[in-house]
N, C-alpha and C positions, 0 to 999 in steps of 0.2 A: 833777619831774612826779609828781603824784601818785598812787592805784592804780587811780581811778577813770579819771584823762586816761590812764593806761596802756592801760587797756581800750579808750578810747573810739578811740585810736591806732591799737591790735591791729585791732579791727573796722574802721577806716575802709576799708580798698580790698572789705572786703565787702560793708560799706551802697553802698558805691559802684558795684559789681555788681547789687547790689538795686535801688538807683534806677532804672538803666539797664535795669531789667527792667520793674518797677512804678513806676515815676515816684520824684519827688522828693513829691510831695504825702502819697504811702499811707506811714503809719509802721506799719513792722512789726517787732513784739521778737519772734516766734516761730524759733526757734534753726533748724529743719529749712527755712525757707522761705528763711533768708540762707545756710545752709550750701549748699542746692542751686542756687541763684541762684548762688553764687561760680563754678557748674560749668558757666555758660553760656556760651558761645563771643562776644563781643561780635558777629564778622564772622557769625556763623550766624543770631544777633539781628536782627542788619539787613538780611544778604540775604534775610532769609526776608519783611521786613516786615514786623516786628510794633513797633505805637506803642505805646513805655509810658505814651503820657499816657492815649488811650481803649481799650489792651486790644484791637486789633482785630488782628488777622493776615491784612497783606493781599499774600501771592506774587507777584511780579510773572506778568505771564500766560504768560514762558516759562521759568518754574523746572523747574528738572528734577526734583526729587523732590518737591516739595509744588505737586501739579497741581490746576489749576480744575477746575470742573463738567464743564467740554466743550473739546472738540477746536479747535470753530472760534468765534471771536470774536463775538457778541453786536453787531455795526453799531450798532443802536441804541444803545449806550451808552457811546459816546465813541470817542475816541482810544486813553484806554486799555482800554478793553472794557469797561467798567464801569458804571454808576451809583455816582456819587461826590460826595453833597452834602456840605458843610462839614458837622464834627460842630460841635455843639453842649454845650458842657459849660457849668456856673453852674448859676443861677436860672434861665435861661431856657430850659433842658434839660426834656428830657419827664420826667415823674416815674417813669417806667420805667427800673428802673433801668439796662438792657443798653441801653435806647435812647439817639442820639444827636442827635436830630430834636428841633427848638425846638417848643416847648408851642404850641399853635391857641391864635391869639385870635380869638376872640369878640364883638362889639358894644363893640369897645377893651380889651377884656378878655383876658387870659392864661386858659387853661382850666390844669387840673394836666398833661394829655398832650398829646400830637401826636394830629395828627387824624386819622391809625389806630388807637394807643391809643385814644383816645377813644371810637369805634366798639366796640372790643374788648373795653373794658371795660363799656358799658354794656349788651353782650350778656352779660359773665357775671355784672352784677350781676341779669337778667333771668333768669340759667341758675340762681343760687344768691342771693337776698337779703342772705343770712346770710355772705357772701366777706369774707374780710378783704382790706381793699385793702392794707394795705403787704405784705401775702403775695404780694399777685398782682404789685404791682410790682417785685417781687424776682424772680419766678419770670417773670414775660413775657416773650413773646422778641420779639427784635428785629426789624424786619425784614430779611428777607434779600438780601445784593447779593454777585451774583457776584464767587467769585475772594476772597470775604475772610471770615471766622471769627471772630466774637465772643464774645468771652471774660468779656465786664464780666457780674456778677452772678455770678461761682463765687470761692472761696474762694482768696485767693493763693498758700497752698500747693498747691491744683488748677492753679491758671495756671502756676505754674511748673513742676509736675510735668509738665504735656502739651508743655510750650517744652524741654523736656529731654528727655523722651520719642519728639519730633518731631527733636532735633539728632540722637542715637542713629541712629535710622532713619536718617535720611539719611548718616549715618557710614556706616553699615551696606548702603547703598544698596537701600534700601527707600521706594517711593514713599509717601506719605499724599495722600488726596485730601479737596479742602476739603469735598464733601458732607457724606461720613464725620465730618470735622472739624464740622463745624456741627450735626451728629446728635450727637453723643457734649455738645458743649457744652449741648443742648438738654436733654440726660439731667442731665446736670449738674447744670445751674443748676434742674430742676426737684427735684432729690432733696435740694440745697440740701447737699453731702458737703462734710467737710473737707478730705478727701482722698480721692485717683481709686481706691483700694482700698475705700473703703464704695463704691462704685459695683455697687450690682444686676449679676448675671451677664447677658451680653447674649444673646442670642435669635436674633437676626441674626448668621452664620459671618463675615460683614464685617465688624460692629462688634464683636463676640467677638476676632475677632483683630486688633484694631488695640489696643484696650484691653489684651488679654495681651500685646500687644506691646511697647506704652507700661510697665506694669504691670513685665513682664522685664526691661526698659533700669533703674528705679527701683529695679529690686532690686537692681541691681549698681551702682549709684550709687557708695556706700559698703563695696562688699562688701571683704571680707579672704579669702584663702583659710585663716586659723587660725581665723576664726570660722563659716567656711562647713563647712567639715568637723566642725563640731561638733552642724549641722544634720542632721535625716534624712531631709533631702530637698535631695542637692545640685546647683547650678546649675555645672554644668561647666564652661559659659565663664567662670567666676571661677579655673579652678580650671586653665586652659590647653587647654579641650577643648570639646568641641561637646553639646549636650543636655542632661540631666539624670538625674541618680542617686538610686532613691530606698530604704530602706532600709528605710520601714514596715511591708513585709511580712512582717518576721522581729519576733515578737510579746515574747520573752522579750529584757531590757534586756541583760543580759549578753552576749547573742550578739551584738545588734545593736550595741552598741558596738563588740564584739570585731571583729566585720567591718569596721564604720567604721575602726578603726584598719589593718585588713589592707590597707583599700583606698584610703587615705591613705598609707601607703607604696607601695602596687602600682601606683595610677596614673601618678604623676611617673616610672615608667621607660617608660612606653605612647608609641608614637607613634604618629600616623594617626588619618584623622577617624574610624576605628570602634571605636577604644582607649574611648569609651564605650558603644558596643553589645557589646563584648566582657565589660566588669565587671558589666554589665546581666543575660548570660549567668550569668555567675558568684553574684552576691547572690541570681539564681532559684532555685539549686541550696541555697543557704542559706536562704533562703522555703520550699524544699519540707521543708528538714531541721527548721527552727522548727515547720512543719504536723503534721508527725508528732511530735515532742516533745510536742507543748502537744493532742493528740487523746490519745498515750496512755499520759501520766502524770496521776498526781493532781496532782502539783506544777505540771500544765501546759513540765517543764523549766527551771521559774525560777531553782531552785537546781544550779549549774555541779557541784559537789561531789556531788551523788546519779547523776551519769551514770554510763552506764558502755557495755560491750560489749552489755550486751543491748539497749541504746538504738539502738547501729546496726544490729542484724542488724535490728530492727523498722524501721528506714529502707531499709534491703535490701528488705528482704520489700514494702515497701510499694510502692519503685520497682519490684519487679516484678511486682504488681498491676495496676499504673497501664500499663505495657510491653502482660502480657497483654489485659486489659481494651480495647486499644485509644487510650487517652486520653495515653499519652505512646509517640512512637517508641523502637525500640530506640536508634538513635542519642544521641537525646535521655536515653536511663537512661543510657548509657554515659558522657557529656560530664556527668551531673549527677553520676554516683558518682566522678570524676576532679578536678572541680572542688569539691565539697564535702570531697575528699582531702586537694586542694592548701590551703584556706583552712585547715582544721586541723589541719592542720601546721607552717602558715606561721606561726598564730595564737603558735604555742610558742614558733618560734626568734624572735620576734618579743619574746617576755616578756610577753604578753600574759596569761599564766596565770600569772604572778608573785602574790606575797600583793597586791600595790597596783595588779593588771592586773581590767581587766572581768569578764576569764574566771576570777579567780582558783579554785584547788583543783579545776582541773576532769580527773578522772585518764587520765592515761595510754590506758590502753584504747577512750575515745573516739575513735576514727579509722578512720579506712579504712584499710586496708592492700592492697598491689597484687594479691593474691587476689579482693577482695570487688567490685573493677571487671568486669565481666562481658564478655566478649571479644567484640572487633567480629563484627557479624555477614557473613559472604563477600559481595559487593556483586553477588558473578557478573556478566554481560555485561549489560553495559546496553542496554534495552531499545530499540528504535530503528524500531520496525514502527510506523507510521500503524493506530489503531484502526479496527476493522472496520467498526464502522458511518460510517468519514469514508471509508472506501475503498468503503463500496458506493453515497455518494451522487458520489464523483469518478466515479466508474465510470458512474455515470448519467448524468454530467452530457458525458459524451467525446462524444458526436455533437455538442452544441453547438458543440464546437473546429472543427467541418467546416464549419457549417452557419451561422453567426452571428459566431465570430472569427477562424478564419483559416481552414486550409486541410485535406484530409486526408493532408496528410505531416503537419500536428503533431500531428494526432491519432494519428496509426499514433507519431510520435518518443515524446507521452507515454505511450502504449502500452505501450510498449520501455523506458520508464523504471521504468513500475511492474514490469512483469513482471522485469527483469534487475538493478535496482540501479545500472545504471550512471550516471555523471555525465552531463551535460547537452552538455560537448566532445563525452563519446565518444561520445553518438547522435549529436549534429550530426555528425561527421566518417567518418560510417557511409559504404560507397557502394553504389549502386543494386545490388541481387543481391548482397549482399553473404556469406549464409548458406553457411557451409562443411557439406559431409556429408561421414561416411564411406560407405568404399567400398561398402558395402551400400545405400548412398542416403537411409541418417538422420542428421537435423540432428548435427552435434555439438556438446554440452555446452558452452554459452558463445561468447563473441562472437568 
């Protein structure tokens, strides 16, 4: 065997995933459209109903994650709820290209379209002269039939990107609904993309997020976690965790690697879904320390070797600017001067500051030391009084409890709650005359 039948070998079980997505008829050499095609689930293919001969994805009407228009069944349109003419493929196909519907003839005559195209098109040759028709029959949309989503007229790396997009979700048990599905192919086929990332930002919070959705699953197609962590802006669930981590805001290259590397070791010991909200915490503390380097050096802090001790006290001073000022709490200086402690120090025993590390020559007195952490502030008793103006409209409101919901024992029991603090048993379990005096014949102090 030769090196070309070698090849032709190696690919076959992919062409053969490809077909089974795009038919046997569409030949395609584009390397990303058979590599992601190989990642289609044959049985997610099928139960989903989608025909590779005409592109159409049609759910049966009780899928559970990729739901029709509507709840209840359409009578008029069959057994299966639908409207469901034969498609029509050949010559005698509408010249549209997403359509399926056979060409109107005419006085024995075949016209180019079906005779809604037909209609549609002679409106916009009335709306623009100047229309290029095989533009428009590219771009035209089909008509629509409940329950199914057409995909003919988008680019087959696009069809496959939303057929894998849509498996994901459903992995993920995330419903998709064929509206949405038919909007997004609509956008599609009219922007004419080669892939669902040139797709305009969407507008609409529903198709915004079905598209970042699709979008999110395609990023992690192929993801690695040695090349995700190379990125500066990481997708966690590649990386065994939930959300995303992003690193931009620390503006000088050296830090921001040095922390990528910090938190490429610190993550893989994190457990728990908030092991990303917590590193999130931590790279802010290293955003605020970048902000003050790069306001007030000339060098902006690019170079690690000109730092020093007077860099931090100017990060000190600034977190307690930001404290006083109002714009960051105490808490918040306290967990930022702890956490930008921890990274810079960690950065070292790491060899991060090595001659061939990010940080490299960057001295010693750079750090925090457990002096420069400023000490919790006393939390004293927590405050637990109902604000005054909610106690002077409850207070207004107490005849009501007599007068419209119940009775006036509950108004005297809420009464007794506000006034004493007590729980809600110990009023109920009060009994009638209950008020003890002393001898002198005043109340005594508590119940």
């Amino acid at each position: 065997m030769n090196a070309a039948s070698s090849a032709v070998a190696a690919h076959g079980p992919a062409r053969t995933a490809l077909a089974a997505v795009l038919g046997d008829s569409c030949v395609i050499t584009e390397p990303a459209v058979v590599r992601l095609a190989a990642l289609l689930d044959p049985e997610f293919v099928v139960g989903a109903g989608w025909d590779p001969v005409t592109w159409v994805l049609a759910p049966a009407a009780g899928h559970r994650l990729i739901r029709w228009d509507c709840s209840r069944l359409d009578a008029r349109s069959g057994p299966a709820g639908r409207q469901a003419p034969l498609p029509v493929l050949g010559g005698g196909k509408c010249a549209v290209l997403a359509c399926l519907r056979a060409r109107r003839a005419v006085h024995h005559r075949q016209e180019t379209h079906c005779a809604a195209h037909a209609g549609r098109w002679q409106a916009a040759r009335r709306a623009d002269p100047a229309i290029d028709e095989r533009r428009w029959n590219r771009t035209a949309e089909p008509l629509p039939v409940t329950g199914q989503v057409n995909l003919r007229g988008l680019a087959p790396l696009v069809v496959v990107e939303v057929l894998y997009g849509l498996q994901q979700r459903a992995r993920a048990e995330c419903t998709s609904y064929c509206r949405f599905l038919r909007r997004l192919a609509r956008e599609l086929r009219q922007a004419q993309v080669s892939s669902l990332s040139e797709l305009p930002v969407q507008d609409e919070p529903a198709r915004r997020s079905l598209v970042n959705s699709l979008l999110a699953h395609l990023g992690r197609a192929f993801a690695d976690p040695r090349t995700e962590i190379a990125k500066d802006r990481w997708d966690l669930t590649v990386l065994g965790h939930h959300g995303w981590l992003a690193f931009t805001g620390i503006s000088q290259r050296w830090l921001r690697e040095a922390v990528k590397g910090w938190a490429a070791h610190d993550l893989p010991r994190r457990r728990g879904k908030q092991a990303g909200a917590r590193l999130h915490e931590i790279v802010g503390a290293m955003v605020r320390l970048s902000a003050t380097l790069r306001a007030g050096r000339h060098d902006q802090g690019e170079n690690p070797a000109g730092l020093g001790r007077a860099d931090i006290e100017a990060f000190l001073h600034r977190l307690a600017f930001l404290s006083a000022d109002g714009q960051l709490s105490a808490y918040c200086r306290v967990k930022t001067c702890q956490d930008a402690g921890r990274v810079l120090a960690e950065i070292r025993s790491l060899g991060l500051t090595r001659a061939s590390g990010p940080a490299a020559g960057l001295a010693d007195d750079f750090t925090l030391t457990a002096g420069d952490v400023p000490a919790r502030a006393d939390p004293g008793e927590p405050g637990r009084d109902v604000p005054a103006e909610i106690m002077r409209q409850i207070c207004g409101h107490l005849p009501e409890l007599e007068e419209t919901v119940s009775s006036r024992e509950t108004w005297i029991a809420v009464e007794l709650l506000m006034d004493t603090g007590r729980r809600p048993a110990e009023i109920c379990a009060l009994e009638w005359d209950c008020l003890v005096r002393d001898a002198d014949g005043t109340p005594r102090a508590g119940l």
